[in-house]
N, C-alpha and C positions, 0 to 999 in steps of 0.2 A: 644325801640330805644337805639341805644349805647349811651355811653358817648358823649359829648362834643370830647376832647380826642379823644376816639377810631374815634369817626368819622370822625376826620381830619386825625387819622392816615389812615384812609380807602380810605379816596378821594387822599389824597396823593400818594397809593398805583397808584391808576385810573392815579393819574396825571403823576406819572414818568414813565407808562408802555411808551412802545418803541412808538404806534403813537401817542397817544396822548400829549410826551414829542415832539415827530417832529413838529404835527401839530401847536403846543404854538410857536413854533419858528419864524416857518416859518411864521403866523401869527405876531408875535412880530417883527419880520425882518424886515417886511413890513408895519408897522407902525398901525398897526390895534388892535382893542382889542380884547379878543376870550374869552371865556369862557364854560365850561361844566354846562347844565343846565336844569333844569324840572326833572326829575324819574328819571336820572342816578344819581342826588346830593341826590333826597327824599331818595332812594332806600339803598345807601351808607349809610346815614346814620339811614336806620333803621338796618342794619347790613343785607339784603336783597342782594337775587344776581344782579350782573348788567349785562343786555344782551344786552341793545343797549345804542348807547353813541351817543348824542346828543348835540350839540355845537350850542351857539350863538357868533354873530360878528357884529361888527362896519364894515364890510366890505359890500357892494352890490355886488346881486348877482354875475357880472361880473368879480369884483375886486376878488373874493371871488376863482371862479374859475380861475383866473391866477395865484392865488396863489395855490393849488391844483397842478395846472399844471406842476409846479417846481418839484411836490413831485411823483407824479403818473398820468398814461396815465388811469388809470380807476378811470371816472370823468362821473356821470349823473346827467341829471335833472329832480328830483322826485317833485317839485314844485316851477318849474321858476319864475313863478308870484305870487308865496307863500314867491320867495325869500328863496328857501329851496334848496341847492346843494350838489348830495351823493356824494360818493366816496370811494373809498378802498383804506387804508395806510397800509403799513406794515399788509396786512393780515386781515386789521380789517373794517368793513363797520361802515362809520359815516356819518351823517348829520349835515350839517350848515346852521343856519339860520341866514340872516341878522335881527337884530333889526326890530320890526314891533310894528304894532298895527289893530287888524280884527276888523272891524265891519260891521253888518248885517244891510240891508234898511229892513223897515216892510213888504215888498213884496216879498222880495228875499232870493234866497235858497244858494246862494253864496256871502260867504265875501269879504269887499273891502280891500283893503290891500294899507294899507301907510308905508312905512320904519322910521323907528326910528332912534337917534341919541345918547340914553343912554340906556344903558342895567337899568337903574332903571326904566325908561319909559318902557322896554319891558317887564320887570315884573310886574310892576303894571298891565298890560292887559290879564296877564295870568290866567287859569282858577279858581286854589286855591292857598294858601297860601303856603300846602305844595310841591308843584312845582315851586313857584316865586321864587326857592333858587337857586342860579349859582355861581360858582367856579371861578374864573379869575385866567386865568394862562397865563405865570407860575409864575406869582406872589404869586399861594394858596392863595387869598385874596376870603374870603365867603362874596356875598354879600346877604342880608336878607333885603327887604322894607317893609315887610308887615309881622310881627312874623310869619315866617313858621317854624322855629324851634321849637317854644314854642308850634303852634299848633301841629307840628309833636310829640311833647311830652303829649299833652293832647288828641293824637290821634283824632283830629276835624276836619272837614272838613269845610274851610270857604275860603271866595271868597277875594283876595286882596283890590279890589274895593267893591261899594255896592253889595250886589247880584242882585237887581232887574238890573242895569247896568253892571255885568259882562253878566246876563242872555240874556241880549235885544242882547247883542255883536253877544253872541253866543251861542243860545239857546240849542244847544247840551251837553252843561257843563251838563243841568242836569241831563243828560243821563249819563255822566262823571261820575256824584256823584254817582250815586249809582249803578257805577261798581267797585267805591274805597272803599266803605260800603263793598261789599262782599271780595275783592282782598287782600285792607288792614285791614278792621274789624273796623275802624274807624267809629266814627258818625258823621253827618251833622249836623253842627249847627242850633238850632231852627229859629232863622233868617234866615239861605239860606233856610230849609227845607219848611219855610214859601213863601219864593220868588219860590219855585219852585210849590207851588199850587199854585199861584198867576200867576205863567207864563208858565204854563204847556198848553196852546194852542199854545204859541209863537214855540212849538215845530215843526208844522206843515207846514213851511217854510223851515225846514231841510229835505235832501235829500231823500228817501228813502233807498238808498245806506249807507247815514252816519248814519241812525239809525240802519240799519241791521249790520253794522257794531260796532257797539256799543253795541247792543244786543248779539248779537258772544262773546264778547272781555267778558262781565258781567258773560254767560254762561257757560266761559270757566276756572272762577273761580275756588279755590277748594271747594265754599257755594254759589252758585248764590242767595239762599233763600234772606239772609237779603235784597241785594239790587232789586231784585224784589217784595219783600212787599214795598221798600222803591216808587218804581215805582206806583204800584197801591193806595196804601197810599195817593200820592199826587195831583192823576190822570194822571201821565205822560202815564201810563200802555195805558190809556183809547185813547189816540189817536194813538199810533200804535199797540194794542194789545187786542183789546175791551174784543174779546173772554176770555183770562185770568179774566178780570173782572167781566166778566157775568157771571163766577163759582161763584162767592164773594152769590150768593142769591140761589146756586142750591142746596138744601140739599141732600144728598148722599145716595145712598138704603141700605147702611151698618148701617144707624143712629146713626153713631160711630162720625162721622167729625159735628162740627158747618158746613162745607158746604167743595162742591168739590174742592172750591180754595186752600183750609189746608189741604185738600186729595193728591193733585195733588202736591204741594211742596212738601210732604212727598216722596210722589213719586219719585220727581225729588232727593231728598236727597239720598235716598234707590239706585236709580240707581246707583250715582254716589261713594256711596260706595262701591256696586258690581263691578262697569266697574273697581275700584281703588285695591280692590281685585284681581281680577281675572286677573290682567296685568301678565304679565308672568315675573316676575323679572330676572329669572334664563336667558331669553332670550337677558340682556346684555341692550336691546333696552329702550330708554326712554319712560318713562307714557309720552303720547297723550292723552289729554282729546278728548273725543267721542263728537263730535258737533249735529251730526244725534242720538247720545241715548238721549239726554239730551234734544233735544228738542220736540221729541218723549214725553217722560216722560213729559214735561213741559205740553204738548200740546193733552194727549192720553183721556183727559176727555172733550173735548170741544163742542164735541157733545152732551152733556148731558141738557143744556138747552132747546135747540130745541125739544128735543125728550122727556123730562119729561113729566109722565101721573100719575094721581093721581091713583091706580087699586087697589081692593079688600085691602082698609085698610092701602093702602102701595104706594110706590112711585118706580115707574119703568122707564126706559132709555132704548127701545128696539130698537136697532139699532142704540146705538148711536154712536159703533165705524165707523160705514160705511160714517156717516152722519159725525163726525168727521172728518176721512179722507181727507172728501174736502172743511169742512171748512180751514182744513191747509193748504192744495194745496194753497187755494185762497188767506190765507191769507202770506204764507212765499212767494209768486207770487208777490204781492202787495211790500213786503219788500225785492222784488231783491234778494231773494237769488237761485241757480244755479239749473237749470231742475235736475240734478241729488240728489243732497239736497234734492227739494221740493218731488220727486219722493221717493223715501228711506222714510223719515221721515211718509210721506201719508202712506206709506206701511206698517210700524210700528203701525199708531193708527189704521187703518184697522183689522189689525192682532192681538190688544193684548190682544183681549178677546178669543182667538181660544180655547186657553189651558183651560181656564175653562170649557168649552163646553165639555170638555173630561175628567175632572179631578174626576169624581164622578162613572168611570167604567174603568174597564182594557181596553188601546186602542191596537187596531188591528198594523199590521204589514201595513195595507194600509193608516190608519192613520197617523201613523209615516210618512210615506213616503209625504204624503200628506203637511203635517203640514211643511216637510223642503222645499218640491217642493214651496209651498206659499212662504214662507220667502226667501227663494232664497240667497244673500249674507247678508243678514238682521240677518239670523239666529242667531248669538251670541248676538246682539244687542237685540233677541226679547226672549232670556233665559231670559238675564237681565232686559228687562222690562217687562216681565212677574212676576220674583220673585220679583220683586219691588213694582209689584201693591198691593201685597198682606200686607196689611196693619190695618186686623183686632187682634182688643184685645184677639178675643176668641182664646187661645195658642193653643186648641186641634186644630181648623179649620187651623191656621196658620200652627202648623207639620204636620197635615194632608198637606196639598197644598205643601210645600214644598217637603215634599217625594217623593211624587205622580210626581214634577217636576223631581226630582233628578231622578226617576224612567225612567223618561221621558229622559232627556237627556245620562243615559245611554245605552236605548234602541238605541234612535240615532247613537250612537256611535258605537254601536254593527253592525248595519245595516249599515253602514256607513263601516266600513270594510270589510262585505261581498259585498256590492251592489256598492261600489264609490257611493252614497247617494249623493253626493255634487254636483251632473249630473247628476239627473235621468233622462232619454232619452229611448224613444221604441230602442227596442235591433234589429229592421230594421227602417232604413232610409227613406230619402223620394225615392234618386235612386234606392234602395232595392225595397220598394215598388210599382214604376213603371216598373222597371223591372217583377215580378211575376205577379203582373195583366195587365201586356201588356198593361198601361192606357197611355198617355200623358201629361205633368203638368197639373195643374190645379185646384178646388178646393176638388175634389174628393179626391186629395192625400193630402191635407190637413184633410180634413174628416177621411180619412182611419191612418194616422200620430197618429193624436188624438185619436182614437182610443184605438189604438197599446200601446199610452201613458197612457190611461184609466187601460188598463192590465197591463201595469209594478208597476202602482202604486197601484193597486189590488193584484195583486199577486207576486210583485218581477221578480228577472230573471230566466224566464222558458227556454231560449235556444231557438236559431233561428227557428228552425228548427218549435218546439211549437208558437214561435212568428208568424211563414209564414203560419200554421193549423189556428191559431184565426185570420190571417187576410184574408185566401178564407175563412171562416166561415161569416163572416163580409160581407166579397164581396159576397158572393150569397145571403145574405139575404137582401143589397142592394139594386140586380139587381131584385129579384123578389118582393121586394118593388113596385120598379120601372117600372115594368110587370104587376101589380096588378093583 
């Protein structure tokens, strides 16, 4: 954390930029209080960047946006009855929220929302200490109810109110905590850590939506680890994420890991070093954390319970990526995340045993082909979670695997400039092929299609001319199938 000092020189900085100096005005004008507050104050003063700026007000909604109104014609409502109204000033998207206070009924998956009347009543309701801090401007006056300074200095994570009563409020904080565990590296005070096993069913009342959404945000850290042990730790894991926890007893055929749950974060660590690697710096473009590798990797051993067999002495998981596959379907389904998402990530734990299957012989040119045709746009996603899995002590086996990869993605590469590799396609069409065998749509010319595609990924491109040989080769041995 910075100084005292720095930090006000910092929010300072926040407070005199061009909107946020308008909006204090024009708020102040108007006889209203205003303030910056939650993550753009904590953020500031860890000396951290600020990307969204966040405002509370003694204003209602209403009042809120006729004041807005004065300033800019680009005016929305991102949470009316949240009493939350955007807007863009001078270039810059903010949010206001009128003074409130949320609270949850034990039946319901949506808070009730009352408006407040002091910014120290709106921070007492907020979720920790080191966000109950707000700015009032433009007076620069820090207001602080609940030490979030002091915690933000002993880097702790603790609730303004009690925890068991921030938690009942809103039982999502303590999904909250432990995305601030990995985000900020902070600790959860033994007392909230405590109310959060304590009230780790109350979780079950929240959205499916706001948990995936909260899972996302933890993921997308630069170490999700800490606050996903933080999660299974307390049982939160256990009500939206069972399968993570079922690792916690599956011991691993490597009998390298106490079990597949310390396999599988390793996992997720390994990746997210790769995908941090392998960003292309020179391309100017900013690191995007990977949402679909990450949770691939999170998620690439979950089939392994179900499929565990005790066999000749040993402990075996056959088929467990297949089986995997849909337990994630089912479960990122369940957690509202996007057909495309659920699709892609399924496709990853499907796929990220392929490579070993090949890794103990020279693979073929049809292999190759094969292995990118599978992964389809997956493919740099599934280099990296391939060399991520690889997670054993014995160093020969580990360079071996590595090489044998490196081997692997050059050969791609290579094929990949003679072939367009990133399209494999029969080198005749479907019109192509009704046109030479004079057939009519139909499923035939999907048979014959497939085919054609069997031979490009066999043998590469042979030229049309070979492609329309191996397809009446095909079609007469078809039709006298079919003549018996």
């Amino acid at each position: 954390m910075l100084s005292l000092a720095e930090s006000m020189t910092a929010l300072r900085q926040i407070a005199e930029s061009r909107p946020v100096a308008t909006l204090a005005q024009a708020f102040a004008d108007a006889g209203y209080e205003f303030a910056l507050v939650g993550g753009p104050v904590r953020d500031a003063m860890l000396g951290r960047p600020v990307t969204d700026l966040d405002f509370t007000t003694s204003a209602r909604p209403d009042e809120t946006r006729a004041v807005l109104e004065t300033l800019t014609k680009n005016i929305w409502d991102v949470g009316r009855d949240f009493g939350t109204i955007a807007a863009q000033v001078h270039g810059e998207q903010v949010e206001i929220t009128t003074y409130r206070a949320d609270t949850y009924r034990d039946d319901s998956r949506k808070p009730e929302v009352s408006f407040g009347d002091t910014i120290e009543g709106d921070l007492v309701r907020r979720d920790f200490t080191m966000n109950a801090l707000a700015l009032l401007l433009p007076e620069l006056k820090l207001v602080d109810v609940s030490n979030g300074v002091e915690d933000l200095l002993a880097q702790r994570i603790v609730t303004p109110a009690s925890p068991e009563a921030s938690f009942t409020d809103d039982p999502l904080r303590m999904l909250r905590a432990a995305r601030f565990v990995s985000q900020l590296g902070f600790e959860v005070a033994p007392e909230t850590e405590a109310a959060m096993v304590l009230f780790a069913d109350r979780l079950d009342i929240i959205s499916a939506e706001r948990v995936r959404d909260e899972l996302t945000k933890l993921l997308l850290t630069a170490d999700p680890v800490p606050g996903l042990e933080l999660l299974v730790e307390t049982g939160l894991a256990e009500r939206f994420l069972p399968e993570l926890v079922a690792l916690l007893t599956t011991q691993d055929d490597h009998g390298r890991h106490k079990d597949v749950y310390q396999h599988s974060l390793t996992v997720l660590r390994q990746a997210i070093e790769l995908e941090t690697a392998r960003h292309d710096v020179a391309s100017g473009e900013p690191f995007e954390p990977d949402l679909v590798l990450r949770l691939a990797a999170l998620l690439h051993d979950i089939g392994k319970p179900a499929t565990r067999r005790f066999e000749g002495g040993g402990v075996t998981f056959h088929h467990h990526d297949i089986v995997g596959a849909k337990l994630t379907k089912k479960r990122l389904r369940e957690l509202r995340f996007d057909n495309t998402t659920v699709k892609r990530v399924a496709r990853l734990v499907e796929l990220h045993l392929r490579f070993f299957g090949y890794s103990d012989q020279q693979w073929t040119d049809s292999a190759v082909r094969r292995y990118v045709r599978d992964a389809g746009g997956e493919l740099e996603q599934l280099h990296i979670l391939t060399r991520a899995d690889v997670t054993t002590r014995n160093r020969r086996k580990a360079e071996r695997l590595e090489h044998a990869y490196d081997d692997i993605e050059r050969r791609i590469g290579e094929l990949a400039e003679q072939e367009e590799l990133a399209a494999v396609r029969p080198e005749l069409d479907g019109a192509a092929i009704m046109r030479l065998l004079e057939i009519p749509p139909g499923p035939l010319v999907g048979r014959a299609y497939a085919h054609l595609l069997e031979v490009r990924l066999d043998e590469g491109l042979i030229g049309e001319a070979a492609a329309a040989e191996r397809l009446f080769e095909w079609y007469r041995e078809q039709t006298e199938d079919a003549n018996g």
